[in-house]
LUMTIVO-875176 format. One line per field, with one value per atom (N, C-alpha, C, CB): residue number from 1; residue in one letter; x, y, z. Coordinates in steps of 0.05 Angstrom, whole numbers, plus 5000, padded with zeros to 4 digits. Atoms other than C-alpha are relative to their C-alpha. Glycine has a CB too. Layout:
BEGIN
resi NUM  ...
resn A  ...
x X  ...
y Y  ...
z Z  ...
***
This chain:
BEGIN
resi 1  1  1  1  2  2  2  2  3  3  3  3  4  4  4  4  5  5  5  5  6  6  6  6  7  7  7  7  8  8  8  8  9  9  9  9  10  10  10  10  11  11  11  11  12  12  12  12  13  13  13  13  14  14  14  14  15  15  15  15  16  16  16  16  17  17  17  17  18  18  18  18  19  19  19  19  20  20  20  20  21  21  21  21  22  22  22  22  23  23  23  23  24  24  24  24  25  25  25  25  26  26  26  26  27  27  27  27  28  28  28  28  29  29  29  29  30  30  30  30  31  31  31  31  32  32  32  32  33  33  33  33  34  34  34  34  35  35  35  35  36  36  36  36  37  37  37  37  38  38  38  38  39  39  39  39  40  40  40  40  41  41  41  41  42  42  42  42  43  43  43  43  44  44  44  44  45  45  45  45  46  46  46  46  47  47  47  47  48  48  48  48  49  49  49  49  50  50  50  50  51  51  51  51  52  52  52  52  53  53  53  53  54  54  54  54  55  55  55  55  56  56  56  56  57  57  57  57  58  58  58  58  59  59  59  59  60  60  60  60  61  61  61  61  62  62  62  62  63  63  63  63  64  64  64  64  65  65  65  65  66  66  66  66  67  67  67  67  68  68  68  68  69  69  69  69  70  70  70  70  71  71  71  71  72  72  72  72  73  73  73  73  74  74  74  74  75  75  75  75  76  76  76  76  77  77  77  77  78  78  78  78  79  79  79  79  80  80  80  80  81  81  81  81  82  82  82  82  83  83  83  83  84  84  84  84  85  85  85  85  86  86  86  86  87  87  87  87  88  88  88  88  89  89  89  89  90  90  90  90  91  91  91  91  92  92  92  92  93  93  93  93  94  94  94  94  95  95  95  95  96  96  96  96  97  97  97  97  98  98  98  98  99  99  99  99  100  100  100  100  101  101  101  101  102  102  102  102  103  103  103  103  104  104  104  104  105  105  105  105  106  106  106  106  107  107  107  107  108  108  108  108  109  109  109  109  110  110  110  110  111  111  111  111  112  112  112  112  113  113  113  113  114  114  114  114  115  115  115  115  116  116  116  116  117  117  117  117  118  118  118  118  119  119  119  119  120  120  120  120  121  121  121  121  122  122  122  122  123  123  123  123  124  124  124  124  125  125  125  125  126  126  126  126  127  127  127  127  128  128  128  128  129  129  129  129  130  130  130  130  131  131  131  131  132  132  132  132  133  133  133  133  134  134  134  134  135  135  135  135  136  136  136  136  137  137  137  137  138  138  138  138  139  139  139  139  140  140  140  140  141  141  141  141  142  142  142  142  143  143  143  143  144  144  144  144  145  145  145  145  146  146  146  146  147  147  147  147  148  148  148  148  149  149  149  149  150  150  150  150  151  151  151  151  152  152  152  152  153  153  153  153  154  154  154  154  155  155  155  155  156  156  156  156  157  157  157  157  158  158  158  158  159  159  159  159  160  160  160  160  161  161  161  161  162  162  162  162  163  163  163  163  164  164  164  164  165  165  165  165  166  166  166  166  167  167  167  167  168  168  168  168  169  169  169  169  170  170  170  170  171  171  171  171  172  172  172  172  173  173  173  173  174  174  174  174  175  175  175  175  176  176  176  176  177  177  177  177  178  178  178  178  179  179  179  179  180  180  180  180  181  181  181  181  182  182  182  182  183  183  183  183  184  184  184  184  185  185  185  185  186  186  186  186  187  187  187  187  188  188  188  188  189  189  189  189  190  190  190  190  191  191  191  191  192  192  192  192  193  193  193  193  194  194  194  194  195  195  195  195  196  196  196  196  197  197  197  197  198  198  198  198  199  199  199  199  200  200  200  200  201  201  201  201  202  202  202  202  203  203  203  203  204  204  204  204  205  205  205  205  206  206  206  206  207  207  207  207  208  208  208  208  209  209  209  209  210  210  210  210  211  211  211  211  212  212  212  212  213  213  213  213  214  214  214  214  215  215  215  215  216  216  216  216  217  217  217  217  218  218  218  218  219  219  219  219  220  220  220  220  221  221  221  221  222  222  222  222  223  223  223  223
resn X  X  X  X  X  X  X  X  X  X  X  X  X  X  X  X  X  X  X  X  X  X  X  X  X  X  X  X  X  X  X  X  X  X  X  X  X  X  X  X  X  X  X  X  X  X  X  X  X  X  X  X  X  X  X  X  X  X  X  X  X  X  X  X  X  X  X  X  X  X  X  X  X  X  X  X  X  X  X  X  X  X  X  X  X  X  X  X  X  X  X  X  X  X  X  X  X  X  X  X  X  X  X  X  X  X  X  X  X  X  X  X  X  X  X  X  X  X  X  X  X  X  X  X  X  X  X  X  X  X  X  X  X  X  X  X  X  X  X  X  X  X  X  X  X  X  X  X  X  X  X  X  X  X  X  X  X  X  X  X  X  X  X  X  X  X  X  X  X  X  X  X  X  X  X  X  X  X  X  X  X  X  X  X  X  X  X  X  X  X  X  X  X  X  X  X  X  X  X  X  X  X  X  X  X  X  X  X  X  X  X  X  X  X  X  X  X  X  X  X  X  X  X  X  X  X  X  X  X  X  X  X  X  X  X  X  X  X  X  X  X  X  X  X  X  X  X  X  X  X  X  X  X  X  X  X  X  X  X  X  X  X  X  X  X  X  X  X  X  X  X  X  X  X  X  X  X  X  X  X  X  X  X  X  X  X  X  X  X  X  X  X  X  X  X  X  X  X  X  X  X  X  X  X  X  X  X  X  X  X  X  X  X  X  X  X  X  X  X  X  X  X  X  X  X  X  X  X  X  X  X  X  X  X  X  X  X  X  X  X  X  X  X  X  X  X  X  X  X  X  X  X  X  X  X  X  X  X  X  X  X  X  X  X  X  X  X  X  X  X  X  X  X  X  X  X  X  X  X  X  X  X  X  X  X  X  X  X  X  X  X  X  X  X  X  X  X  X  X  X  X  X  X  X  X  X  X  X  X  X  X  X  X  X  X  X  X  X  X  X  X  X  X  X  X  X  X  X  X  X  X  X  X  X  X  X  X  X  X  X  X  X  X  X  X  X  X  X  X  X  X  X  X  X  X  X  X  X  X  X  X  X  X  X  X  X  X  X  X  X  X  X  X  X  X  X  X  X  X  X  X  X  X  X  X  X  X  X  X  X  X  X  X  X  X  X  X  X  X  X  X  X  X  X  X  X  X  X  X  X  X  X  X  X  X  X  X  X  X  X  X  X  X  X  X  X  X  X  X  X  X  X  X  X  X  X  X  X  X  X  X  X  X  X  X  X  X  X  X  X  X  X  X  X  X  X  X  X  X  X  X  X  X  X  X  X  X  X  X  X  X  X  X  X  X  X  X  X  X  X  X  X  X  X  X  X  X  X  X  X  X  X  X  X  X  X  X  X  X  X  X  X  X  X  X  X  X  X  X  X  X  X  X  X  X  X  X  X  X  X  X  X  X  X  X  X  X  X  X  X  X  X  X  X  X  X  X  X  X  X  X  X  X  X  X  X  X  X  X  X  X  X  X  X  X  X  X  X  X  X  X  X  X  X  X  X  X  X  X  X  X  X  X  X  X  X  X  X  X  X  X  X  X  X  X  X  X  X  X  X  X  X  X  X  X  X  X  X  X  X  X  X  X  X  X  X  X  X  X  X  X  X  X  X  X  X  X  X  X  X  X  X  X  X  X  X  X  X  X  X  X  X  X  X  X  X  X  X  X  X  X  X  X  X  X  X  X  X  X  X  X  X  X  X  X  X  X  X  X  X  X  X  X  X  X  X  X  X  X  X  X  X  X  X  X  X  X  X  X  X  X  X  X  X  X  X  X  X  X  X  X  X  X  X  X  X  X  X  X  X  X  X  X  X  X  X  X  X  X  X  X  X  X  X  X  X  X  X  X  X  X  X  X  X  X  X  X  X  X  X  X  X  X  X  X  X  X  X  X  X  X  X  X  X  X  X  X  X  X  X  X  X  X  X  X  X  X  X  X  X  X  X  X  X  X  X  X  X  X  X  X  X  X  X  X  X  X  X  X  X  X  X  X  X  X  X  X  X  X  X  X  X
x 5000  5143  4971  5016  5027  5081  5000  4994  4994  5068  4961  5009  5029  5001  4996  4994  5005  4976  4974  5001  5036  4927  5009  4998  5009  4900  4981  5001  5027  4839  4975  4997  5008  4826  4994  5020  4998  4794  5013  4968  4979  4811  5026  4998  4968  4885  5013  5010  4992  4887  5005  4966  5008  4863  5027  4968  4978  4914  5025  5002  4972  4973  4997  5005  4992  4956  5000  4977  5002  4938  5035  4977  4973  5010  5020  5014  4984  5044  5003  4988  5012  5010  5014  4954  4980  5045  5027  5003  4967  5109  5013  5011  4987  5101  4995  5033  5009  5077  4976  4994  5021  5026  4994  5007  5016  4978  4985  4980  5021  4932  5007  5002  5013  4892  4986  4981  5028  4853  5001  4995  5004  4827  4985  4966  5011  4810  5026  4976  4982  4866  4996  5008  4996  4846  4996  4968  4995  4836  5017  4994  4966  4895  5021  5009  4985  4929  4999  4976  5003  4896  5011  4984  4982  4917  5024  5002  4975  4986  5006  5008  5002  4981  5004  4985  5002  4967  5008  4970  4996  4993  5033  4981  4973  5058  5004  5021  4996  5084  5032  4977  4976  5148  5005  5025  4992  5132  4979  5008  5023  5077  5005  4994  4998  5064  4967  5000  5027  5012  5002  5001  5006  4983  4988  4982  5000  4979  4968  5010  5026  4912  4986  4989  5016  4868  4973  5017  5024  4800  5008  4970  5001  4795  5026  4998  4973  4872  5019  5015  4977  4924  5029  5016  4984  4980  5034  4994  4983  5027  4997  5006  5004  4996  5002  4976  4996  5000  5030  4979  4959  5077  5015  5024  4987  5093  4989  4986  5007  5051  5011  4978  4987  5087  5035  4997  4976  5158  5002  5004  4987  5150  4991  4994  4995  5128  5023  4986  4978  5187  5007  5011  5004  5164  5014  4980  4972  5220  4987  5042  5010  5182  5004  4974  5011  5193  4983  5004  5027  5145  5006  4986  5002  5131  4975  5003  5020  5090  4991  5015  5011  5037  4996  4978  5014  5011  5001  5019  5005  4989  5012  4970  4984  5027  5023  4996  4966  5087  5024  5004  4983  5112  5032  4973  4978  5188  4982  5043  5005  5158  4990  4991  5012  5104  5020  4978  4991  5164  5023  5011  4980  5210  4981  5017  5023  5147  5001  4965  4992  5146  5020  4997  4971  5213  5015  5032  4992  5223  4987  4991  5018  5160  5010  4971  4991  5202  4996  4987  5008  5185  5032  4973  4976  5237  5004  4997  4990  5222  4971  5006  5018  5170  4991  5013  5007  5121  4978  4993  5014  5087  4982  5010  5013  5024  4986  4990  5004  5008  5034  4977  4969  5067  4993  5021  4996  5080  4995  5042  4999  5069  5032  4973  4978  5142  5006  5011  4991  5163  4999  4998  5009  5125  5016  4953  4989  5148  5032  4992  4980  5216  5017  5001  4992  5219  4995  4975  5007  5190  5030  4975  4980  5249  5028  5000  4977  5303  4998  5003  5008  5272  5002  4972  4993  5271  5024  4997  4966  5349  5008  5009  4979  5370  4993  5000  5010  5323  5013  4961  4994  5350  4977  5020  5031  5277  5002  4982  4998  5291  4979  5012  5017  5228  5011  4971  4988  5237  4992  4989  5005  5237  4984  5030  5017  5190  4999  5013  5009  5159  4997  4976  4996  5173  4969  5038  5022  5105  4998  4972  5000  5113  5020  4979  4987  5136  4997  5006  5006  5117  5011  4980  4990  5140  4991  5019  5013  5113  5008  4985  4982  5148  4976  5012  5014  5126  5004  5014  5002  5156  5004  5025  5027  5114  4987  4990  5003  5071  4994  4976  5014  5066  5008  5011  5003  5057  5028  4959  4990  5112  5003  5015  5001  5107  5029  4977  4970  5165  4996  5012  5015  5129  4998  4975  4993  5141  4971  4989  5023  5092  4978  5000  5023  5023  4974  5001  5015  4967  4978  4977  5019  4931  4997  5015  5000  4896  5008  4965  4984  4920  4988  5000  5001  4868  4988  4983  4982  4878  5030  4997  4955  4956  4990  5025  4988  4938  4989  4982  5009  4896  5021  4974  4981  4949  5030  5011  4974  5006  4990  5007  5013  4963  5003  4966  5006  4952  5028  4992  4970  5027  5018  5013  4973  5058  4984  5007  5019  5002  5013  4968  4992  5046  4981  5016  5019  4993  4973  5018  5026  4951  4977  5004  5020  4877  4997  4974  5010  4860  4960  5025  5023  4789  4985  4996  5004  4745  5004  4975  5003  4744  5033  4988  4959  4831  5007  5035  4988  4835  4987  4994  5012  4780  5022  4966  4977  4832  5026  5008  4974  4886  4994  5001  5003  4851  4987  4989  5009  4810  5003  4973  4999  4832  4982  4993  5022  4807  4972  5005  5022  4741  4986  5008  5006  4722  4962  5025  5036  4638  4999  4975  5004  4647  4990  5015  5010  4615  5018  4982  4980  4649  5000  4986  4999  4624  5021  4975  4981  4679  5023  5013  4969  4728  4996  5012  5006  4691  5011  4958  4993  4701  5015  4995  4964  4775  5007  5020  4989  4792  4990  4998  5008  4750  5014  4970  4980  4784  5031  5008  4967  4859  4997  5012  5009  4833  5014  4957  4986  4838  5017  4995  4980  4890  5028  5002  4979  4937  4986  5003  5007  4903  5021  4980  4983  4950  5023  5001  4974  5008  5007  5017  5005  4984  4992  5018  5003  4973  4972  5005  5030  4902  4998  4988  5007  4866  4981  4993  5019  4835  4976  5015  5016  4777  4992  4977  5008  4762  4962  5030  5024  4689  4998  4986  5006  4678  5032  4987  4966  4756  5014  5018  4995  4781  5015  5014  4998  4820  5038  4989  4961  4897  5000  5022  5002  4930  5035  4997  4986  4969  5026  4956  4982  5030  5019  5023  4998  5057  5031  4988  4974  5137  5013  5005  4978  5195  5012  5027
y 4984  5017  5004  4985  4992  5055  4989  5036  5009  5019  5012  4950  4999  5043  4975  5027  5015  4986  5000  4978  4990  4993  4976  5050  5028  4930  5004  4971  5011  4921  4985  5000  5026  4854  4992  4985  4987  4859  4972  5012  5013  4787  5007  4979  4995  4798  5025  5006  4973  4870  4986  5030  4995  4840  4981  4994  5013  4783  5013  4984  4980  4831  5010  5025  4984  4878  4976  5025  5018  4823  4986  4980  5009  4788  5026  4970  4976  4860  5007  5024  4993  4873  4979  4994  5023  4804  5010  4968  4993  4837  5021  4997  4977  4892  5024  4995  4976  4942  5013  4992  4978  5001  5001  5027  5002  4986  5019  4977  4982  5040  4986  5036  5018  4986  5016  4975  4995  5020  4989  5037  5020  4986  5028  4963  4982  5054  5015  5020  4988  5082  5033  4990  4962  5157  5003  5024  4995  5154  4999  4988  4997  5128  5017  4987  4968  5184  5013  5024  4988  5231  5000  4994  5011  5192  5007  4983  5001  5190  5028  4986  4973  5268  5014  5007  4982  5283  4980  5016  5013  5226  4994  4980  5012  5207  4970  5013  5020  5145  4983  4988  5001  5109  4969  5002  5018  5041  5002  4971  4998  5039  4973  5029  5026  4972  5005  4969  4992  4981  4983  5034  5011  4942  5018  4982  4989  4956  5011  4977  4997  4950  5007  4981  4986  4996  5013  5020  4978  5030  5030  4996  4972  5105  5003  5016  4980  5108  4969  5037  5024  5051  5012  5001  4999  5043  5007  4977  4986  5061  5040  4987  4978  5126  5009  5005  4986  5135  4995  4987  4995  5119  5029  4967  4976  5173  5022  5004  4974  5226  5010  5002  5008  5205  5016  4962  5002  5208  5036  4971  4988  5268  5031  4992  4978  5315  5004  4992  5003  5292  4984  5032  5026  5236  4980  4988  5021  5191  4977  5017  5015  5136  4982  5005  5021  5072  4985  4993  5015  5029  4981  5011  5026  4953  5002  4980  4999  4946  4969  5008  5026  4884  5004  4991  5001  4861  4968  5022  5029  4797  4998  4993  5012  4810  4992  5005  5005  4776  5000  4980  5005  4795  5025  5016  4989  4825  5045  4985  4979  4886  5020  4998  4989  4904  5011  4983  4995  4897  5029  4971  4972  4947  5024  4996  4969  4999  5006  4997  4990  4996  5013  4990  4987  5000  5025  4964  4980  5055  5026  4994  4979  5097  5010  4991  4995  5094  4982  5021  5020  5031  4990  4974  5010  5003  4965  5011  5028  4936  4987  4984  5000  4894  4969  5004  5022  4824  4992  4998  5012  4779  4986  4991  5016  4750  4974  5013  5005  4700  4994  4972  5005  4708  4991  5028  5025  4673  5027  4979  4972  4726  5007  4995  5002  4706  5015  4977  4978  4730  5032  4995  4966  4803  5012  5005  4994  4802  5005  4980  4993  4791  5021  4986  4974  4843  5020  5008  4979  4887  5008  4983  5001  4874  5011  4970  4988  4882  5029  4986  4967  4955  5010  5008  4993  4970  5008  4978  5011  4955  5019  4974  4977  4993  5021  4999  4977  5051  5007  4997  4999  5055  5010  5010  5003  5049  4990  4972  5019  5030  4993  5011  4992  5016  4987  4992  5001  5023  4971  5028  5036  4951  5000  4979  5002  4976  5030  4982  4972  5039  4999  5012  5005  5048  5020  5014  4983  5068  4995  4992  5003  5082  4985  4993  5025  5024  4970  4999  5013  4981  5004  4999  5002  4963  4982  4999  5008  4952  4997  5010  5010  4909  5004  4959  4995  4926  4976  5026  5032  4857  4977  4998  4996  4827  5007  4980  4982  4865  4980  5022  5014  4844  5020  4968  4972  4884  4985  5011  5012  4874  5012  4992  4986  4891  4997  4989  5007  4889  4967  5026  5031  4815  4988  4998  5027  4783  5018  4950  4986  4794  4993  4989  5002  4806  4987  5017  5025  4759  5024  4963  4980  4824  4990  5032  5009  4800  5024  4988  4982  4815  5028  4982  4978  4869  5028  4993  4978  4910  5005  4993  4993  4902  5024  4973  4985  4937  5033  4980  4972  4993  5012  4998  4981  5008  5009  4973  4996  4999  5040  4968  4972  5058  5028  4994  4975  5098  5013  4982  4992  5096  5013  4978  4989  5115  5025  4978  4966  5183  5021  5000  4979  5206  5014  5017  4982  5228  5021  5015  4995  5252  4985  5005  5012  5240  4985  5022  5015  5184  4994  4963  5010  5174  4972  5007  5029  5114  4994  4989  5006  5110  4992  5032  5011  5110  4978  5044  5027  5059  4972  4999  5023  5011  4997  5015  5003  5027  4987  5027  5021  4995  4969  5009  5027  4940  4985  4997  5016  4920  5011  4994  4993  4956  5024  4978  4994  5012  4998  5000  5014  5019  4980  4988  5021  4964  5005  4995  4991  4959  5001  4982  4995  4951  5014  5003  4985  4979  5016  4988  4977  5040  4982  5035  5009  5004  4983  4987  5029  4944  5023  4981  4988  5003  5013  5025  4987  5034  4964  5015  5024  4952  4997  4981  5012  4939  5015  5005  4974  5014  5001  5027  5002  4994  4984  4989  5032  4926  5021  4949  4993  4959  5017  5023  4977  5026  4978  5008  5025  4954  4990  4982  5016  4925  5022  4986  4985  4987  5026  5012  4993  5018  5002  4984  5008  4983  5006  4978  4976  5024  5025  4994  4970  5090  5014  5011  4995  5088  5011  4972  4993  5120  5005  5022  4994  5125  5016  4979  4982  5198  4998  5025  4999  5210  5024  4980  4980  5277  4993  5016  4999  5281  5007  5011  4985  5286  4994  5041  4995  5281  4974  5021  5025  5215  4985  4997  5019  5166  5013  4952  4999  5194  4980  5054  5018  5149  5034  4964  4978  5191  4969  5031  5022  5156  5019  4990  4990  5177  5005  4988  4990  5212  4976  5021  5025  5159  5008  4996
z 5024  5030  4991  4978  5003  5009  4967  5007  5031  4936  4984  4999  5011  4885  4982  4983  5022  4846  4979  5010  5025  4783  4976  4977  5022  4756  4996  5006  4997  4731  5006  4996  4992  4746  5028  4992  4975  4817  5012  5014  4991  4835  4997  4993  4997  4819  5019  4970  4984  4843  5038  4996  4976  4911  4998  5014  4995  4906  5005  4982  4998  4895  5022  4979  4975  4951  5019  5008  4984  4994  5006  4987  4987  4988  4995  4985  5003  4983  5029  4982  4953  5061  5003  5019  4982  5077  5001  4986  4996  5062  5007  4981  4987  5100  4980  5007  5018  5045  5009  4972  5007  5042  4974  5008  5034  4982  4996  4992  5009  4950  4973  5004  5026  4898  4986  5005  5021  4838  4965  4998  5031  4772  4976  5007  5020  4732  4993  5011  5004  4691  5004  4976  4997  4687  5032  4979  4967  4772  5001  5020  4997  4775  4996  4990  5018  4728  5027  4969  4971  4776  5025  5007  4984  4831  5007  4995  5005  4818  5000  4978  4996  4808  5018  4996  4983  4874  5025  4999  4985  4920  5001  4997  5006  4935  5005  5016  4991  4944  4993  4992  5016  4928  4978  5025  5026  4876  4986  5004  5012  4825  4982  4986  5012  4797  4978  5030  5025  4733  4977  4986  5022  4689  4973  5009  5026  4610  4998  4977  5009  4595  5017  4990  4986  4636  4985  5011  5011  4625  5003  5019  5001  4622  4985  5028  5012  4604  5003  5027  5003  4584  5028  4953  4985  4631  4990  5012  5005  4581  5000  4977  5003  4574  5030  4984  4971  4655  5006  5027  4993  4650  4985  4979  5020  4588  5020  4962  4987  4631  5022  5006  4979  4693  4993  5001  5007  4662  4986  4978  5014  4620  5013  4971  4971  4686  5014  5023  4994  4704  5041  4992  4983  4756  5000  4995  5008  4771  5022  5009  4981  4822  4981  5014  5009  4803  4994  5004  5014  4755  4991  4981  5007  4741  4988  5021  5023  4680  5005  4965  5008  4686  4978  5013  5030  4614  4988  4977  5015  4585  4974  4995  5018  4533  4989  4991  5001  4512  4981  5006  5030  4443  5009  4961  4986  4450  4994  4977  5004  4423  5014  4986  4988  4473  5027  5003  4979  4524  4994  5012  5010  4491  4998  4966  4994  4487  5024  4996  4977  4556  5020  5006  4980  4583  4975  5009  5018  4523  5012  4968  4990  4564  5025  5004  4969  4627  5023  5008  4979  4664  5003  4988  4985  4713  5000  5031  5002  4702  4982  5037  5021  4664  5013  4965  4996  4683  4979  5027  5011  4644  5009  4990  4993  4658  4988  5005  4974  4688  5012  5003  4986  4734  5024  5003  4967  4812  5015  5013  4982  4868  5017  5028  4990  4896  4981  5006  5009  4832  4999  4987  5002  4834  5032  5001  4978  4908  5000  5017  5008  4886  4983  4994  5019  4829  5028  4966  4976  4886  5016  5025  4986  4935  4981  5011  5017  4879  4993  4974  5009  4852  5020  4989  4969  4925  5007  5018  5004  4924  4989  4982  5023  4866  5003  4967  5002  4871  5039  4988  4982  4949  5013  4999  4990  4962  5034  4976  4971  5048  5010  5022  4980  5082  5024  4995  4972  5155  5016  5017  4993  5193  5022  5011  4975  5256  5001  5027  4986  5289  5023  4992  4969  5363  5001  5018  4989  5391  5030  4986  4977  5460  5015  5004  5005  5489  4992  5015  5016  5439  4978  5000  5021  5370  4983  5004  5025  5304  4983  4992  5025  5256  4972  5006  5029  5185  4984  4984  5026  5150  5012  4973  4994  5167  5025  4995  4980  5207  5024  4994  4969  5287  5013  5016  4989  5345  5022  5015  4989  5400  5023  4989  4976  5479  5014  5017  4990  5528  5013  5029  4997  5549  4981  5010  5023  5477  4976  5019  5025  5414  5009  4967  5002  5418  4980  5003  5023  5386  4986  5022  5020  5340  4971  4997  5036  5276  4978  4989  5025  5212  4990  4971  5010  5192  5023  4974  4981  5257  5002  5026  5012  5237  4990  4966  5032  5180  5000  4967  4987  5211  5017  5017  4977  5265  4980  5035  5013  5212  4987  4968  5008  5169  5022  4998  4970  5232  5004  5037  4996  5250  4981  5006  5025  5185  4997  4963  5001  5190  5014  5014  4981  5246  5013  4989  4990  5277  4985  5011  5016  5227  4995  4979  4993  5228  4963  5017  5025  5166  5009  4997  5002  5144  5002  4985  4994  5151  4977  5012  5032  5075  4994  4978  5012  5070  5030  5002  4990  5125  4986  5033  5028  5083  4972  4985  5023  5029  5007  4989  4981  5067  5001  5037  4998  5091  4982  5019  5026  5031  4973  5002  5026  4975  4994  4983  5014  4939  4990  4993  5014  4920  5014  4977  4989  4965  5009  5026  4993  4984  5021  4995  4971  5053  5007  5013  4990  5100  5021  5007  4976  5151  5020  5013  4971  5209  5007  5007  5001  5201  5018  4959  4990  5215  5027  4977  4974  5278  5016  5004  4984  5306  5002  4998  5004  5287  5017  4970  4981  5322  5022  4991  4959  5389  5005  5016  4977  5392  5000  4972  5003  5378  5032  4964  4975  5431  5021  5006  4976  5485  5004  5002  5001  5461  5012  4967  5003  5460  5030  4961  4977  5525  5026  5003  4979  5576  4998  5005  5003  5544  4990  4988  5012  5539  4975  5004  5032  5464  5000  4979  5007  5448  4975  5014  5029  5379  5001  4983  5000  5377  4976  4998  5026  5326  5006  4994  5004  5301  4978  4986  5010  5271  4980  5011  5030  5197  4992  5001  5009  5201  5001  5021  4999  5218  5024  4978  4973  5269  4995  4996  5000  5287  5037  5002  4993  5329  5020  4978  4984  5390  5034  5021  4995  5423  5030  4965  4983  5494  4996  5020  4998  5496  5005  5021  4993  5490  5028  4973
***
């Protein structure tokens, strides 16, 4: 499931995406409410987990704008606050469900899984690439000789890659995958991850093209 999260709080943000990727999710992390707005404008995706209090733009104000386009994606309102009142503002703006902080990550994972449920939110349980197969919860790679030992943030590049269908992603939206939005990193991390994978995924025809200026699509030989 492709999910956006907008916290401000960069530890937390990172924590969330971080155990969201354990469960097999696609995170796009940002901590600025009016990006996010934006964001949300022009991206699709199918959960949005948002916290209240944002810079540029409160997170109620990116649910009312959301809702009254007539944006129906499910939304989990973070907010530190816990008076009954603040929670009835929210789920009055259109939010699908509502957390209090400091909450457990099992729990957020759990709300996750249930909204998933009701909203008939499916994500798919693997991607046949070739002859290989790529479980999404949690991600591993798997040959016709048993699973392969690929670290987690080449999982997370090949997972990206694979759900592009073939479309070329930038070095900048795979850094957003693997470390979040916004992240300082440097590009080069992502030229190393996509040579080691290139090796790994070599010996079954899989190749990871790169267009120039354009980005890394990932090309998969006829079932």
């Amino acid at each position: 499931m492709h999910i956006v999260l907008v916290e401000d709080n960069q530890g937390l943000r990172k924590g969330i995406a971080y155990r969201l990727g354990d469960e097999g999710h696609s995170v796009d992390a940002l901590g600025d409410g009016a990006a996010a707005a934006e964001f949300l404008r022009q991206e699709d995706c199918d959960l949005v987990i948002l916290d209240i209090n944002l810079p540029g733009e409160s997170g109620l104000e990116i649910l009312r704008g959301m809702r009254r386009r007539g944006d129906t994606r499910p939304v989990i309102l973070l907010t530190g606050r816990s008076a009954t009142s603040d929670r009835v503002a929210g789920l009055d703006s259109g939010a699908d469900d509502y957390l209090v902080k400091p909450f457990a990550m099992d729990e957020l994972a759990a709300r996750v899984r249930a909204l998933a449920r009701r909203r008939e939110v499916a994500p798919r349980d693997a991607i046949a690439l070739g002859p290989l197969r790529l479980e999404l919860a949690p991600p591993r790679l798997l040959a016709p000789e048993g699973a392969l030992e690929v670290p987690r943030r080449e999982l997370t590049i090949l997972v990206a890659l694979a759900e592009a269908h073939g479309a070329p992603l930038s070095k900048d939206r795979l850094l957003d995958h693997v470390y979040g939005t916004g992240s300082a990193t440097d590009e080069k991390v992502v030229e190393v991850y996509v040579s080691r994978l290139r090796k790994r995924l070599a010996p079954y025809g899989i190749a990871i093209g790169v267009q120039r200026g354009i980005g890394y699509s990932l090309r998969v030989p006829p079932s």
